[in-house]
Backbone bond lengths (Angstrom), bond angles and torsions (degrees), N, CA, C in turn:
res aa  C-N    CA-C-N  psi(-1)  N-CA   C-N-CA  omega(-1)  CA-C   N-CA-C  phi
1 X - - - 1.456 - - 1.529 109.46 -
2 X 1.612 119.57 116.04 1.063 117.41 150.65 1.542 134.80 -46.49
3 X 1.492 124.42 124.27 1.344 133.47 179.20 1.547 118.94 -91.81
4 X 1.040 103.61 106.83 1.992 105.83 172.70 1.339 111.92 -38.77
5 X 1.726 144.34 150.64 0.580 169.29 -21.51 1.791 90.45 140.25
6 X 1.485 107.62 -88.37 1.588 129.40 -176.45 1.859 92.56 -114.94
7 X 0.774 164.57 120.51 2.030 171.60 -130.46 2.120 72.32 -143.31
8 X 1.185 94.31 151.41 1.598 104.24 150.96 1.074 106.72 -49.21
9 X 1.117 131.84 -125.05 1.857 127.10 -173.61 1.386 135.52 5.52
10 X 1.608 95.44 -16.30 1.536 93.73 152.22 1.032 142.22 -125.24
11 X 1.405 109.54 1.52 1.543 133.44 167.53 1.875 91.80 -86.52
12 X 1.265 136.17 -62.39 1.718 103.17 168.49 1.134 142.20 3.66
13 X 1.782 85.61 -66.75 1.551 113.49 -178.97 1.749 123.95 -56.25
14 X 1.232 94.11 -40.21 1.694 100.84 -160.48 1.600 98.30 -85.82
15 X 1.804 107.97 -53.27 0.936 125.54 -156.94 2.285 103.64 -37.59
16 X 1.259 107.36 -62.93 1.592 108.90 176.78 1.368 110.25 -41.26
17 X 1.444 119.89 -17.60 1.616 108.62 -148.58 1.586 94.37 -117.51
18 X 1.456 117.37 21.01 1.417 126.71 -169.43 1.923 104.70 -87.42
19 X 1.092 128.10 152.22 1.585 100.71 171.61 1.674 93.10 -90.86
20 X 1.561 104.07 179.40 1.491 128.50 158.09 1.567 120.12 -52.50
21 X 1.565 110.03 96.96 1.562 91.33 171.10 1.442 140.82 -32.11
22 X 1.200 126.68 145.02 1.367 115.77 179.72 1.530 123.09 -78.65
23 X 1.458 132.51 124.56 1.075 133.96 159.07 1.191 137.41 -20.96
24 X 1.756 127.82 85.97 1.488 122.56 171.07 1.495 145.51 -22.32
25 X 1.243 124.87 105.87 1.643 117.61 -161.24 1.566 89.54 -62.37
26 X 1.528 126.52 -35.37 1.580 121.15 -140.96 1.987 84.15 -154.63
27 X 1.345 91.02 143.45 2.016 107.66 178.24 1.403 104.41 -79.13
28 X 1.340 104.12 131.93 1.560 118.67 175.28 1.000 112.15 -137.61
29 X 1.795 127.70 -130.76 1.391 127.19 166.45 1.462 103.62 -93.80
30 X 1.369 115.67 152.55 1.445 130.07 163.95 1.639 109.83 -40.34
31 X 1.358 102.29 147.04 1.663 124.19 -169.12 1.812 88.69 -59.42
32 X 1.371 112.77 150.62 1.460 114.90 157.60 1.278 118.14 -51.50
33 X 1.377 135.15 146.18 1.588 130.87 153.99 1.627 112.33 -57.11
34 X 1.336 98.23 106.21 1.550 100.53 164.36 1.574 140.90 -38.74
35 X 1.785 115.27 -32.94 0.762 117.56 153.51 1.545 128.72 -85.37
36 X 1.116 142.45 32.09 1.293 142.33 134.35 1.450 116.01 -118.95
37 X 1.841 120.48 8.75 1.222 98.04 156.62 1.797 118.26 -98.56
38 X 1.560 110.68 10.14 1.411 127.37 155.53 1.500 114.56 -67.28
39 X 1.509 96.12 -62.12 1.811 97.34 168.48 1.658 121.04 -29.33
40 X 1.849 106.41 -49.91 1.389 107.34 -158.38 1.615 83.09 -67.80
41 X 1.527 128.52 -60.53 1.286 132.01 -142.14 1.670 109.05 -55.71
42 X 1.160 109.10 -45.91 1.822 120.43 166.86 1.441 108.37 -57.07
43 X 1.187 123.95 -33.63 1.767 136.56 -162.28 2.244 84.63 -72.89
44 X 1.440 83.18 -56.73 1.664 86.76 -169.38 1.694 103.49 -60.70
45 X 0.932 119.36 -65.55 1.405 132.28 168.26 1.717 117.63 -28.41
46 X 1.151 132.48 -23.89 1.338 140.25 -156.52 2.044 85.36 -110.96
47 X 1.487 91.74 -49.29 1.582 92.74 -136.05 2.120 91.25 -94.95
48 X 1.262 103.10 -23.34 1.919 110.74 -177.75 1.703 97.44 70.96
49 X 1.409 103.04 30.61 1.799 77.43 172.58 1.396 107.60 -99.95
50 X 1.262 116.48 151.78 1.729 132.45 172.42 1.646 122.46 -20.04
51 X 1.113 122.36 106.06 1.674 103.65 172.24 1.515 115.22 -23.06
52 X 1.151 121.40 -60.08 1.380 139.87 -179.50 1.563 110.65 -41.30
53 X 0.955 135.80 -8.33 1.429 141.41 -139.66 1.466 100.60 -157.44
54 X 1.760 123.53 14.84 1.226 102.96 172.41 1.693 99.56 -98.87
55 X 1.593 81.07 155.63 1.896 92.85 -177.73 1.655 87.21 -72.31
56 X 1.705 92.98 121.29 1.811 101.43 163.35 1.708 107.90 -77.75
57 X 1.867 118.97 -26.46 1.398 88.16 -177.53 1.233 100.74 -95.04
58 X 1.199 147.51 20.67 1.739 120.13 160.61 1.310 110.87 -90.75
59 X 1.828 127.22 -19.33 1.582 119.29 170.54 0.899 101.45 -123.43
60 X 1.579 135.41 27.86 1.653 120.56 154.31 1.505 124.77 59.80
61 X 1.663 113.60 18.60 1.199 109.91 176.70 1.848 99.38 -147.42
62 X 1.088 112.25 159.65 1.833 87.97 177.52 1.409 91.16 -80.05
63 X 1.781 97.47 -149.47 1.844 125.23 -172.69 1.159 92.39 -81.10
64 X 1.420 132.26 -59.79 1.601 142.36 -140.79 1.803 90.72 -70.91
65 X 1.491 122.18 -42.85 1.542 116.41 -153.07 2.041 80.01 -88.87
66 X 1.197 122.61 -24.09 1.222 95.31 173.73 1.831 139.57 -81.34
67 X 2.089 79.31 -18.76 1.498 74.12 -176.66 1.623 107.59 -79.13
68 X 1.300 124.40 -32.77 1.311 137.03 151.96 1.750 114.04 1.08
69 X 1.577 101.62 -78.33 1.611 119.01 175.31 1.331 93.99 -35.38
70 X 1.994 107.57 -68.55 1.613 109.12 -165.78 1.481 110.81 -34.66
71 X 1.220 130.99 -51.66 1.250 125.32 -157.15 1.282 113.35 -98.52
72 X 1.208 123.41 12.56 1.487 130.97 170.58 1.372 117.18 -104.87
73 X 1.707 115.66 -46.57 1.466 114.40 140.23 1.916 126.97 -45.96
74 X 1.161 102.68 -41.46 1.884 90.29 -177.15 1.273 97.50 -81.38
75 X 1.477 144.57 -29.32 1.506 139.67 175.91 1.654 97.80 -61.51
76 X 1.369 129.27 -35.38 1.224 115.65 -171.49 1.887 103.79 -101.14
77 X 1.186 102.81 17.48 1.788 104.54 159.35 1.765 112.17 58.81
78 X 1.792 104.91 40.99 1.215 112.50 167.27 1.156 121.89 -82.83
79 X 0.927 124.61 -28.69 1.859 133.71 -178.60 1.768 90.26 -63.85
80 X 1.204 125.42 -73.75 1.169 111.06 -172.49 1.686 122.59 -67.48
81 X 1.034 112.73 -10.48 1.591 96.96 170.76 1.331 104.32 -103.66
82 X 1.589 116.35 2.44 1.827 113.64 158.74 1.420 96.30 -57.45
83 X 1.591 122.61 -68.37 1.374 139.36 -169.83 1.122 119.50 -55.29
84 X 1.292 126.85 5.82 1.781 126.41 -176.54 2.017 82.19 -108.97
85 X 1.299 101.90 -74.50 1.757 105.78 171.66 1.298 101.43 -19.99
86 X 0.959 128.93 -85.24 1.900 141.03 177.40 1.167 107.69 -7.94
87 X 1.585 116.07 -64.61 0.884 103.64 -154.59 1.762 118.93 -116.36
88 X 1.810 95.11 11.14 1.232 113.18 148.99 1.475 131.42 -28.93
89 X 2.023 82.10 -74.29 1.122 106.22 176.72 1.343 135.61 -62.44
90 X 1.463 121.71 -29.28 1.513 131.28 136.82 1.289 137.63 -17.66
91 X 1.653 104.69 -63.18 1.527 124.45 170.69 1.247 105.40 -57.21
92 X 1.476 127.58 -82.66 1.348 118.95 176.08 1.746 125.16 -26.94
93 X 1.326 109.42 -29.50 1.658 103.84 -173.63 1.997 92.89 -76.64
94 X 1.381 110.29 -12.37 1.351 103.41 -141.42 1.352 138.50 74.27
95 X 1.704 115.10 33.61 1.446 113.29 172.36 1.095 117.73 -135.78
96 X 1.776 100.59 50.89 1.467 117.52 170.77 1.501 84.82 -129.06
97 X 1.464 102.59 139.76 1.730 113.05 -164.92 1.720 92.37 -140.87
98 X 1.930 105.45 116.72 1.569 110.53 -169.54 1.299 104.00 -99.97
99 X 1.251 123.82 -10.09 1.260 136.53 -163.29 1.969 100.77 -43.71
100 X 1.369 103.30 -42.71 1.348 109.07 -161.88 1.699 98.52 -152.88
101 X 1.220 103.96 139.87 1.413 112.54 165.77 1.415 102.41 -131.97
102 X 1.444 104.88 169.43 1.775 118.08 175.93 1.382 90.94 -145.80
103 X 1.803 105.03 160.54 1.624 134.72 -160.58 1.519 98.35 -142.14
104 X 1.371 102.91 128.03 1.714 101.23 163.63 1.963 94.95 -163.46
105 X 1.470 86.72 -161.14 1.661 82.20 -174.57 1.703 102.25 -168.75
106 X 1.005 119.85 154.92 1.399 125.38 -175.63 1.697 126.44 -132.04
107 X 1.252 126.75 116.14 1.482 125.82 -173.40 1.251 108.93 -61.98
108 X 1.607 114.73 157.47 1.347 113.50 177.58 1.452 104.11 -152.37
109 X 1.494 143.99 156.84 1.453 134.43 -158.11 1.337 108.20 -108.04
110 X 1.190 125.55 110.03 1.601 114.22 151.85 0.760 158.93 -56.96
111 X 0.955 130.64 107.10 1.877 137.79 -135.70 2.003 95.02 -96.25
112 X 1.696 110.05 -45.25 1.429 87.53 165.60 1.608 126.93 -139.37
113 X 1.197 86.49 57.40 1.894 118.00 -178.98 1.488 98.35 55.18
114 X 1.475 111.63 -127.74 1.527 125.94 179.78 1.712 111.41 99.42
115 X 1.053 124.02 175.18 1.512 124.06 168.38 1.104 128.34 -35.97
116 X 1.441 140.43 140.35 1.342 133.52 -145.85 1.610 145.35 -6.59
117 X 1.859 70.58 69.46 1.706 101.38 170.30 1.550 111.20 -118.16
118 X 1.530 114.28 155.35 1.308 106.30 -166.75 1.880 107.34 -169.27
119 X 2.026 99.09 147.70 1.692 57.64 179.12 1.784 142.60 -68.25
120 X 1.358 106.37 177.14 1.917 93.63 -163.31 1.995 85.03 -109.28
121 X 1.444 91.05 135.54 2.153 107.18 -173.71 1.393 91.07 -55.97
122 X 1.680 113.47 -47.85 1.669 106.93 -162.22 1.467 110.09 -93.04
123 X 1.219 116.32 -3.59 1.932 86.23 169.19 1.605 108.21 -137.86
124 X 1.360 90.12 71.98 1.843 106.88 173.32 1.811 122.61 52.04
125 X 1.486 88.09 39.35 1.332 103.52 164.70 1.815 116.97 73.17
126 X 1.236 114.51 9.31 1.437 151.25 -161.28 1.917 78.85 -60.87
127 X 1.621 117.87 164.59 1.112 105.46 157.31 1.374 117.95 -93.82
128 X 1.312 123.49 172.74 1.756 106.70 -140.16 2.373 84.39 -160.53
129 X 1.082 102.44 159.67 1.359 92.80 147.54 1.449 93.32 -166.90
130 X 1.758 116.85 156.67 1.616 125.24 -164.70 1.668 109.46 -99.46
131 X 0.715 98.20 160.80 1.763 120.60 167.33 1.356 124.24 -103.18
132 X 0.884 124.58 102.45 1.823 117.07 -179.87 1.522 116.46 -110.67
133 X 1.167 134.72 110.84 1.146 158.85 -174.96 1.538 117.14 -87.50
134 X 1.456 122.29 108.09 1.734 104.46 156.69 1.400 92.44 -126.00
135 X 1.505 79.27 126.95 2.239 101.07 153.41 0.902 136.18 -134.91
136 X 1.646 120.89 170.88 1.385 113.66 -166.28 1.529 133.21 -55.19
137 X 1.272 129.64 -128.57 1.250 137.41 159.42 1.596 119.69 -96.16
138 X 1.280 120.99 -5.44 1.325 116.14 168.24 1.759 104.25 -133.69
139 X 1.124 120.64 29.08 1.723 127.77 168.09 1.202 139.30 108.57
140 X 1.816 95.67 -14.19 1.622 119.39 -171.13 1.472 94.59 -57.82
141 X 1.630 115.03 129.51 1.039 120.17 143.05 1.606 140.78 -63.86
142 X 1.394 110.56 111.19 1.340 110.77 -149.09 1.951 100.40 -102.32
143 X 1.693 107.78 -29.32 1.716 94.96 169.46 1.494 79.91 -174.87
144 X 1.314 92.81 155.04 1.860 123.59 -159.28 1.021 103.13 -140.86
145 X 2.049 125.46 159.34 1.112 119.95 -137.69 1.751 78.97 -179.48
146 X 1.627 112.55 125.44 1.144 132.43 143.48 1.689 144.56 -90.72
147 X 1.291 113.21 128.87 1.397 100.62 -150.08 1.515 87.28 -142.32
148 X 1.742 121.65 177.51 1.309 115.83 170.13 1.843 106.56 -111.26
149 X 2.072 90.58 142.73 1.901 77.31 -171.32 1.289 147.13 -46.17
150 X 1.784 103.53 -8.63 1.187 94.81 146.65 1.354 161.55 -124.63
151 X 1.404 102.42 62.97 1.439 131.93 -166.72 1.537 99.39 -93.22
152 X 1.449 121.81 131.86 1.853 109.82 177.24 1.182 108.52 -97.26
153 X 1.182 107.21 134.71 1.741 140.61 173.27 1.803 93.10 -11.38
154 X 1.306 123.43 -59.94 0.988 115.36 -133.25 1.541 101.59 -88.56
155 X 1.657 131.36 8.02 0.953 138.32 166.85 1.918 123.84 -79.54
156 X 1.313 84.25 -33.66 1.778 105.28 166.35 1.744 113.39 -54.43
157 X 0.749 94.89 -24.37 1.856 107.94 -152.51 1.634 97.13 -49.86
158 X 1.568 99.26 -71.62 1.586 104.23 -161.76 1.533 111.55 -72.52
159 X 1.682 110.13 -30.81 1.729 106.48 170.94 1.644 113.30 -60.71
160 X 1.248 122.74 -28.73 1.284 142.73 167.88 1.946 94.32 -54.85
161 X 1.149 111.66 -108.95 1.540 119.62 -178.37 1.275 91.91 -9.10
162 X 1.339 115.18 -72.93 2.026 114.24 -141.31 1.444 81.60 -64.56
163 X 1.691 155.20 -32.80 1.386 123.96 -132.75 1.507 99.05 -104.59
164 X 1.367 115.41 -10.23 1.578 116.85 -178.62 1.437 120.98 -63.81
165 X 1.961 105.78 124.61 1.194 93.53 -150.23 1.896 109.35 -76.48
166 X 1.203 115.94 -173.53 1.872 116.08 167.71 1.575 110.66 -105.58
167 X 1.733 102.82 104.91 0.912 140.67 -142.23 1.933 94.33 -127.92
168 X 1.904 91.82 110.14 1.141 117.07 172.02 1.270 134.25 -35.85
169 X 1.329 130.20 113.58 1.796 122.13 -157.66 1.772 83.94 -116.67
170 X 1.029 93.35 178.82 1.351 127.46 -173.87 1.980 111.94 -59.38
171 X 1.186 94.20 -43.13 1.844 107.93 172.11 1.267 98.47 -59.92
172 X 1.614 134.52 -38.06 1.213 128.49 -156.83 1.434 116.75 104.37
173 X 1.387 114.96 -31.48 1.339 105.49 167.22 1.620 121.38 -83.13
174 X 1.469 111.82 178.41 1.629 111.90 -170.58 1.629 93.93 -108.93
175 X 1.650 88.71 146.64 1.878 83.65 170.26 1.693 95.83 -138.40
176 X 0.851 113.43 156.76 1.711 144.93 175.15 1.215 139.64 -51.48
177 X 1.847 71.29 -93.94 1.540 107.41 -179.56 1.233 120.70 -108.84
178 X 1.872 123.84 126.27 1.255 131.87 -179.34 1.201 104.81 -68.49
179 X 1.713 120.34 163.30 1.567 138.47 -157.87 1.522 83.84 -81.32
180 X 1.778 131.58 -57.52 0.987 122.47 -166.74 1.715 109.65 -142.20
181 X 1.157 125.00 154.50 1.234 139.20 -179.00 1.477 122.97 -119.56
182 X 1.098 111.76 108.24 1.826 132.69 162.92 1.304 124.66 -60.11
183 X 1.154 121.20 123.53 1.235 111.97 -163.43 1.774 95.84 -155.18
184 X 1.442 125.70 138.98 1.577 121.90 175.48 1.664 114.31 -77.16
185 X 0.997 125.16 -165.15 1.482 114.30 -166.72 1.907 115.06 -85.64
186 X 1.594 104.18 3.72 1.440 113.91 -179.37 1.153 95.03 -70.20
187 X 1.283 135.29 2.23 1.843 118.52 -159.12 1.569 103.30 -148.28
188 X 1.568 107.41 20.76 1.159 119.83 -165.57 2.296 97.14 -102.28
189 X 1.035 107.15 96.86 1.198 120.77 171.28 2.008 135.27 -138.92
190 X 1.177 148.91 162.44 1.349 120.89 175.03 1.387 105.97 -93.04
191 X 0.984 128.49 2.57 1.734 117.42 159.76 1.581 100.67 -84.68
192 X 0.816 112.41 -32.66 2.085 103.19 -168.79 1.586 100.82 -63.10
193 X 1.715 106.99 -57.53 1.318 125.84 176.46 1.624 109.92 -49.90
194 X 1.236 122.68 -38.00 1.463 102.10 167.60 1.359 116.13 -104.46
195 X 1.324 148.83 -2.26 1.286 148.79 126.89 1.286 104.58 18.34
196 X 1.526 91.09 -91.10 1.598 158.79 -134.91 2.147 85.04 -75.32
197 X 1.751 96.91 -36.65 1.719 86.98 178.04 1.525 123.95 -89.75
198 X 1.451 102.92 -3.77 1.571 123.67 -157.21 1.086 91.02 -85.54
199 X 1.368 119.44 -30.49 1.528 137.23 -154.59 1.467 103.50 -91.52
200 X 1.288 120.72 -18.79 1.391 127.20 -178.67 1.571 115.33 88.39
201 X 1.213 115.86 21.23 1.763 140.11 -153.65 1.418 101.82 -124.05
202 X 1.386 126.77 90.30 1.418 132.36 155.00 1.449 128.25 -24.40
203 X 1.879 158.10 76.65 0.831 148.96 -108.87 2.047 94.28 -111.04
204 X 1.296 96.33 117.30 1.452 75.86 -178.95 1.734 109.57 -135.81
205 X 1.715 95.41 72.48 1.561 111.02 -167.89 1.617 88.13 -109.17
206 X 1.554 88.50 156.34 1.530 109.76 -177.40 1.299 123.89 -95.64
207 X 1.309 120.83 95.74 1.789 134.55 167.16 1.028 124.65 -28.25
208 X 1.333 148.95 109.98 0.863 147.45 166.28 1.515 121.41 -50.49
209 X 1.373 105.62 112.31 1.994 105.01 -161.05 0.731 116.08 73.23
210 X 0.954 132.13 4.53 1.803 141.15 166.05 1.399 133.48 -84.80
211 X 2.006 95.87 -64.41 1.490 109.32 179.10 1.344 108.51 -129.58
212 X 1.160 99.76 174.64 1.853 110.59 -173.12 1.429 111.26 -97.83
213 X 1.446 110.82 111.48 1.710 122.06 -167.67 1.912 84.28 -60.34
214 X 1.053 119.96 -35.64 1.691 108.20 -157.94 2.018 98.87 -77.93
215 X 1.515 116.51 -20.13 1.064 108.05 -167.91 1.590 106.90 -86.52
216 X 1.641 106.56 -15.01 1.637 113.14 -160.11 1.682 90.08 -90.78
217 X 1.788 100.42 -49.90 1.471 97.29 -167.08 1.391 127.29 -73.53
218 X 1.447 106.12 21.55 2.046 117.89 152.98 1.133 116.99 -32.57
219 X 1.683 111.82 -56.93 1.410 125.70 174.78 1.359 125.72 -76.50
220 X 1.510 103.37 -64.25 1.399 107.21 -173.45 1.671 112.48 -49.99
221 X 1.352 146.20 -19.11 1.163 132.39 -177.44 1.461 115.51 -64.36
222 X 1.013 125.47 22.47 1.240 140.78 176.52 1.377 129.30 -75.56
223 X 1.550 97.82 -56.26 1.435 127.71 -178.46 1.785 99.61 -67.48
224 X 1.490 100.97 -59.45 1.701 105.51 173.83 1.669 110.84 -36.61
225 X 1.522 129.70 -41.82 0.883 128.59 -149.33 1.733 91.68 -70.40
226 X 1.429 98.70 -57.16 1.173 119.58 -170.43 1.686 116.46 -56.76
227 X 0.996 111.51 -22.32 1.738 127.68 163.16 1.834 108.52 -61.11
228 X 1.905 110.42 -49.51 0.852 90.70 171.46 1.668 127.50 -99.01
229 X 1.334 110.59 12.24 1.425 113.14 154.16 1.930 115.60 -65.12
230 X 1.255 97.11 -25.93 1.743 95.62 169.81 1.033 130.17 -76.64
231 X 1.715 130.97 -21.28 0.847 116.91 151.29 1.594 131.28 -100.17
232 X 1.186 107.93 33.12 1.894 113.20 164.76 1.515 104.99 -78.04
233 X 2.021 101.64 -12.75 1.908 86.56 -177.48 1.873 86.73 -99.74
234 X 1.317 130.91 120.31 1.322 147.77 -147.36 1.835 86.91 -83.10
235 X 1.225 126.16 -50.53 1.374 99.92 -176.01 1.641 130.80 -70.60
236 X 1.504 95.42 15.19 1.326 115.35 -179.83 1.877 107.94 -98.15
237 X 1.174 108.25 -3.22 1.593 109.06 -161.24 1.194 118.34 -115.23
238 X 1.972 118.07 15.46 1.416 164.82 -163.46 1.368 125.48 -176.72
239 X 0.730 133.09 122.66 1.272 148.86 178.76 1.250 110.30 -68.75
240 X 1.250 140.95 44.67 1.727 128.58 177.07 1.516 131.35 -58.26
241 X 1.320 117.75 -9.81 1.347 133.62 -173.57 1.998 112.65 -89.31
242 X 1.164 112.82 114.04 1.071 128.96 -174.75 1.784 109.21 -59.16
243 X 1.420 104.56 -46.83 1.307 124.98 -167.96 1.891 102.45 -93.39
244 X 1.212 95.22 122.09 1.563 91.23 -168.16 2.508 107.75 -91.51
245 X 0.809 82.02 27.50 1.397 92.48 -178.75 2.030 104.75 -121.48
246 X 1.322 105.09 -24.97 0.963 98.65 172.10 1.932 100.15 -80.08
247 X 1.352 112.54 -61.92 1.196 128.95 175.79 1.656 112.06 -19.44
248 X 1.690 110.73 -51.56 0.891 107.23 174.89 1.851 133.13 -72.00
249 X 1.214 94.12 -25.79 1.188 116.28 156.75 1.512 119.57 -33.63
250 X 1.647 106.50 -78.00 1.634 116.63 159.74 1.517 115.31 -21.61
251 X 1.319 125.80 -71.56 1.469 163.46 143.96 2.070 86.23 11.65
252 X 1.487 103.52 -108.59 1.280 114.65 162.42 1.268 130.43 -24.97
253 X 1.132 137.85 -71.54 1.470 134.16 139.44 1.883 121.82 2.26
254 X 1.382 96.02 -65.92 1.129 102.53 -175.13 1.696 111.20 -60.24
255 X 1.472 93.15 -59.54 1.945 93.22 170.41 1.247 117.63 -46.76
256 X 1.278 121.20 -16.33 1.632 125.71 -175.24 1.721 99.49 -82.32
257 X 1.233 107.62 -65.19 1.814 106.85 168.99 1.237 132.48 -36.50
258 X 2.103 119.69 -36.80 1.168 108.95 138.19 1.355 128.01 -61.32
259 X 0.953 145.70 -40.63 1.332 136.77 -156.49 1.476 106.01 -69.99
260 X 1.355 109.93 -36.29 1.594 117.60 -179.30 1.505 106.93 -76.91
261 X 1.389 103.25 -4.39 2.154 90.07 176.61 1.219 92.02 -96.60
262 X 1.682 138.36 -11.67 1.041 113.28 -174.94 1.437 108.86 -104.97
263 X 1.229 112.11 10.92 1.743 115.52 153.56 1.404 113.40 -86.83
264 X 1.316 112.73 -55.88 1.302 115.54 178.91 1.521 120.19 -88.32
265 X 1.086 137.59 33.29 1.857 116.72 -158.45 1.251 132.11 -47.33
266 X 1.807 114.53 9.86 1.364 119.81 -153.57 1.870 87.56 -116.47
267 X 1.211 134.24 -26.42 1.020 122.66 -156.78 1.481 102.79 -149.77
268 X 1.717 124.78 17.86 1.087 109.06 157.38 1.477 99.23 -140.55
């Protein structure tokens, strides 16, 4: 079975959360259709091919007018109020689970440096920039975070915690903050550990000589999974974006595409 691009159910979604095109100083050709310059942007996003290289006749717009949209939508902060909706709608079904969250993060190479890029420790100092991920108890990405590879894990942590949004449960009220947080031994410190309690957040990172990564990481393999669900979308598995706001953009987006397979799993 062929898979749509944008399925109804997710063009719904975005479509309200689009701003108002901007008003022409001077008459030209008509604005692109928004919904196939979403198509191209997911098309690029899925597949990592070149702006330059998108087929203009299957979405009727080139690369340049799509990446354009991209950056006029992430300047106007649609990806994340896709991702609050998302995961609204989640909570309410009940398949946002606070009980426990996990934190990790994954390097990725920059092909043409730009703002928080840096060299990366693990692949020979190459420029690199990270991904930082916290999600729930079953993987949902709940808020994401760009950094350069060499920034350590354990600085992400609390901008991570504080940025997760309050996300509608089933009672009707919004909640936050998970009962407890997983974390590998990069995030293992006594300021994180009491942070993390101030915060009302059970700390359940692994000590070095202390605790057993195999007994903690029951849970946390979750988040990993979900790291490598990020890179099955290929423009996520390189860094090609010069401009790290667009980049991040990508970033968000992508967590939005999971969130919608786990509403839909049949058609996205």
């Amino acid at each position: 079975m062929v898979r749509e691009l944008v399925p109804d159910a997710f063009w719904q979604r975005v479509a309200p959360l689009l701003p108002p095109p901007r008003p022409k100083k001077k008459p030209g050709r008509p604005r692109a259709d928004d919904r196939a310059a979403l198509e191209a942007i997911v098309f690029v996003l899925r597949s990592g091919i070149p702006w330059e290289m998108l087929p203009r006749k299957q979405f009727g717009l080139s690369g340049m007018t799509a990446w354009r949209r991209l950056e006029e939508w992430t300047r106007a902060g649609v990806w994340e109020a896709l991702q609050q909706r998302l995961l609204d709608e989640l909570g309410l079904r009940g398949k946002v689970d606070f009980s426990r969250a996990s934190i990790d993060s994954a390097s990725v190479r920059a092909s043409k440096r730009g703002p928080f890029t840096g060299p990366n420790p693990t692949d020979r100092a190459k420029a690199g920039s990270k991904h930082h991920l916290l999600v729930e108890a079953h993987g949902l990405p709940l808020t994401e975070s760009v950094t350069a590879a060499n920034v350590h894990d354990t600085h992400e942590l609390f901008p991570l915690v504080d940025s997760v949004p309050a996300v509608r449960m089933p009672s009707g009220q919004r909640r936050r903050r998970p009962g407890k947080l997983h974390g590998d031994k990069a995030y293992a410190s006594r300021k994180n550990r009491r942070g993390l309690r101030l915060r009302g957040i059970a700390p359940r990172i692994a000590r070095p000589g202390v605790e057993s990564k195999e007994r903690l990481g029951r849970y946390r393999w979750v988040v990993e999974r979900t790291l490598a669900w990020k890179n099955q979308l290929r423009r996520l598995r390189v860094r090609d974006e010069r401009r790290d706001d667009v980049h991040f953009g990508f970033l968000v987006l992508g967590c939005c595409v999971m969130l919608l397979r786990r509403l839909y799993p049949d058609i996205c």
